[in-house]
KEBATI-904503 format. One record per residue (C-alpha): residue number from 1; residue in one letter; x negated, y negated, z negated. Coordinates in steps of 0.25 Angstrom, whole numbers, plus 5000, padded with zeros to 4 digits. Each point is the difference from the previous one (the first is absolute). Example, Ala and Ser with C-alpha at 12.3 -4.5 7.8 and 13.67 -1.06 7.14 Angstrom:
BEGIN
[lumfi 1,A,[4951,5018,4969]] [lumfi 2,S,[4994,4986,5002]] 
This chain:
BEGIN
[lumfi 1,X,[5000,5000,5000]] [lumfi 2,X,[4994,4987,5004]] [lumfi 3,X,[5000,4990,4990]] [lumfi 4,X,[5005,4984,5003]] [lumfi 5,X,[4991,4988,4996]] [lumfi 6,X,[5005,4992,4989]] [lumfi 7,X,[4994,4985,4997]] [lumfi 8,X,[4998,4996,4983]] [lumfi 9,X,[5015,4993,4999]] [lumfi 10,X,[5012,5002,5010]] [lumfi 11,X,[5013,4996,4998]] [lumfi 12,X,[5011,5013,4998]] [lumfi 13,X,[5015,5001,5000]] [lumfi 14,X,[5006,5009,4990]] [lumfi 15,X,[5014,5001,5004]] [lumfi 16,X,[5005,5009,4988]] [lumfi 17,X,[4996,4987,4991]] [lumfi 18,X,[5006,4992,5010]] [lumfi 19,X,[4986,4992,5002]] [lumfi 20,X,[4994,4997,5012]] [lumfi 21,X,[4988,4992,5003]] [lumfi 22,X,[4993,5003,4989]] [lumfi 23,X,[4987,4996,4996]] [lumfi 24,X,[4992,5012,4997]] [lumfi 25,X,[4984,5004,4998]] [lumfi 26,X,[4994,5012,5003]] [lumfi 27,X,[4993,5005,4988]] [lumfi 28,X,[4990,5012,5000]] [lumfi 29,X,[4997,4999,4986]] [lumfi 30,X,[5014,5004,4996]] [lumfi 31,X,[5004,5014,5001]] [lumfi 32,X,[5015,4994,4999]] [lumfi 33,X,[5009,4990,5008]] [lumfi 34,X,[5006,4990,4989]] [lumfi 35,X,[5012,4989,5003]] [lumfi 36,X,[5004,4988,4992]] [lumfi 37,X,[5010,5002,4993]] [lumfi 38,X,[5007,4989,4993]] [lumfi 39,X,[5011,5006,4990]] [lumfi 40,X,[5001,5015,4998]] [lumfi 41,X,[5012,5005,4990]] [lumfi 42,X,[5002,5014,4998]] [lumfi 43,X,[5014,5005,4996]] [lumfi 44,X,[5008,5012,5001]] [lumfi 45,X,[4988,5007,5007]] [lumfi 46,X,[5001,4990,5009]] [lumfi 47,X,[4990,4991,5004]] [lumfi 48,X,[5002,4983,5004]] [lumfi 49,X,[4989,4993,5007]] [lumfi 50,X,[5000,4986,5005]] [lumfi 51,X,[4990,4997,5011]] [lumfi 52,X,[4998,4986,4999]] [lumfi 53,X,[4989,4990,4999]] [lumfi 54,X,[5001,4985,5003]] [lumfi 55,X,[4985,5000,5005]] [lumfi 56,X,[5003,5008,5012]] [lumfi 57,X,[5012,4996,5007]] [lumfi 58,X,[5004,5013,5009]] [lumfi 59,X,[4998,5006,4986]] [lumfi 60,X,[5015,4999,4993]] [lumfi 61,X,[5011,5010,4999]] [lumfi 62,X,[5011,5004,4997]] [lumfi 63,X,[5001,5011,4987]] [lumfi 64,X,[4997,5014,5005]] [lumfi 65,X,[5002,5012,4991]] [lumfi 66,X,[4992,5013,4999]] [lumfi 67,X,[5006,5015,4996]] [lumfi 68,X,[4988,5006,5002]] [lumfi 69,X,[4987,4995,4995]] [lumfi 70,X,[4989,5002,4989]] [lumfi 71,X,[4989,4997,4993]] [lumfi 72,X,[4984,5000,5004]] [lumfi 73,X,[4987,4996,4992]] [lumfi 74,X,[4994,4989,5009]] [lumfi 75,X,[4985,4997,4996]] [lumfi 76,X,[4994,4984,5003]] [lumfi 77,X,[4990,4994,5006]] [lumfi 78,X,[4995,4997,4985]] [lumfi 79,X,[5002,5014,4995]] [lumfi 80,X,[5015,4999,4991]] [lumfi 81,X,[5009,5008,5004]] [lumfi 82,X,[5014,4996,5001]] [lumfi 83,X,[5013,5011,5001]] [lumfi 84,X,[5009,4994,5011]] [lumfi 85,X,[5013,5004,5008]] [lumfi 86,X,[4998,5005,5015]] [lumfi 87,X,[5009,5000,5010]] [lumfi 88,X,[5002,5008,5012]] [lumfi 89,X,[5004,4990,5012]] [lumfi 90,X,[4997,4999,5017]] [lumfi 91,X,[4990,4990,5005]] [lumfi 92,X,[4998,4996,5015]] [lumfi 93,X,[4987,4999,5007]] [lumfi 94,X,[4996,4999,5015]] [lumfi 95,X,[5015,5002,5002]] [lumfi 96,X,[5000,5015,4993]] [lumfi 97,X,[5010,5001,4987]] [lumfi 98,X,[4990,5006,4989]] [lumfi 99,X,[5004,5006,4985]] [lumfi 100,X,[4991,4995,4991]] [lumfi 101,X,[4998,4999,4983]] [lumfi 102,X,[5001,4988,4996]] [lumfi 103,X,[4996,4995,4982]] [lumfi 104,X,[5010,4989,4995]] [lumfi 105,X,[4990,4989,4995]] [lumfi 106,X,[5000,4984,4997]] [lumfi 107,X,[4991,4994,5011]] [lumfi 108,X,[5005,4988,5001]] [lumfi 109,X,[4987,4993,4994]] [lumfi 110,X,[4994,5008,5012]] [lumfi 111,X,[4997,4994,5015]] [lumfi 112,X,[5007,5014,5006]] [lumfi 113,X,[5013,5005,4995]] [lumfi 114,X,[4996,5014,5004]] [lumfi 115,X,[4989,5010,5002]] [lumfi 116,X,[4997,5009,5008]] [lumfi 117,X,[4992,5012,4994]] [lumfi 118,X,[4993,5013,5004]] [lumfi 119,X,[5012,5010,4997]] [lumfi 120,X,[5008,4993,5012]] [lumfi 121,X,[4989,4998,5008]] [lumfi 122,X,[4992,5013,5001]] [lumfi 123,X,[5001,5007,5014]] [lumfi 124,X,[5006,4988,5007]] [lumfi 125,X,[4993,4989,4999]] [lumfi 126,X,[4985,4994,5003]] [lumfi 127,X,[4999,4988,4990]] [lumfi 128,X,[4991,4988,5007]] [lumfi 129,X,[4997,4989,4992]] [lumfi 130,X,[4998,4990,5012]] [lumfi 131,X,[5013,5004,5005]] [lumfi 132,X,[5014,4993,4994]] [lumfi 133,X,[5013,5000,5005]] [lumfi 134,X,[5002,5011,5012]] [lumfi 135,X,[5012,5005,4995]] [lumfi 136,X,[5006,4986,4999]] [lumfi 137,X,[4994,4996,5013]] [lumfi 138,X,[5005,5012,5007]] [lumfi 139,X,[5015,4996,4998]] [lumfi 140,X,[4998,4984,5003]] 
């Protein structure tokens, strides 16, 4: 299977969230994908998210509630460990519909609303740092 090139930060749509044009940045040091999530409310094994953040505008939406999810360990940059809710959602790339796990995490101190790590990207993707965009740029 031939893998595509992929530049450091693109812009994805991830329809299931209802988000589209979304800043992201590829992130080899992650081994997970994690999306900002402004409010997140569990009840009656259910989970409520709110993707919204007033720093990037294609970045707002409506509330979107989870039956199935669960729990993972995520591991910093700096060494803490923090246990997080992950998500199963679709994300489109190069005009291809991909499943892809996503942590719930408040990025919104953060320059990119979401990452892009290893687990997604192993067998399809080539990371090239000198490289931004191509997915956007394709569909423009």
């Amino acid at each position: 299977m031939d893998k595509q090139y992929i530049g450091r930060v693109d812009k994805f749509d991830f329809p299931k969230l209802d988000l589209f044009n979304i800043d992201v940045k590829i992130d080899t040091g992650a081994y997970t994908s994690a999306i900002h999530c402004s409010e997140i409310k569990e009840e009656n094994n259910t989970l409520h998210c709110i993707f919204y953040s007033k720093g990037h505008p294609n970045f707002s939406s409506e509330e979107v509630v989870f039956t199935e999810y669960t729990f993972t360990n995520v591991k910093s940059s700096n060494g803490i460990k923090e246990n997080r809710y992950k998500i199963k959602s679709e994300v489109i790339i190069f005009g291809k519909t991909h499943k892809i796990n996503l942590t719930l995490s408040t990025r919104d101190d953060m320059r990119f609303p979401v990452l892009i790590g290893r687990q997604f990207l192993k067998r399809k993707f080539l990371v090239d740092v000198d490289l931004q965009n191509l997915s956007f740029n394709l569909k423009s």
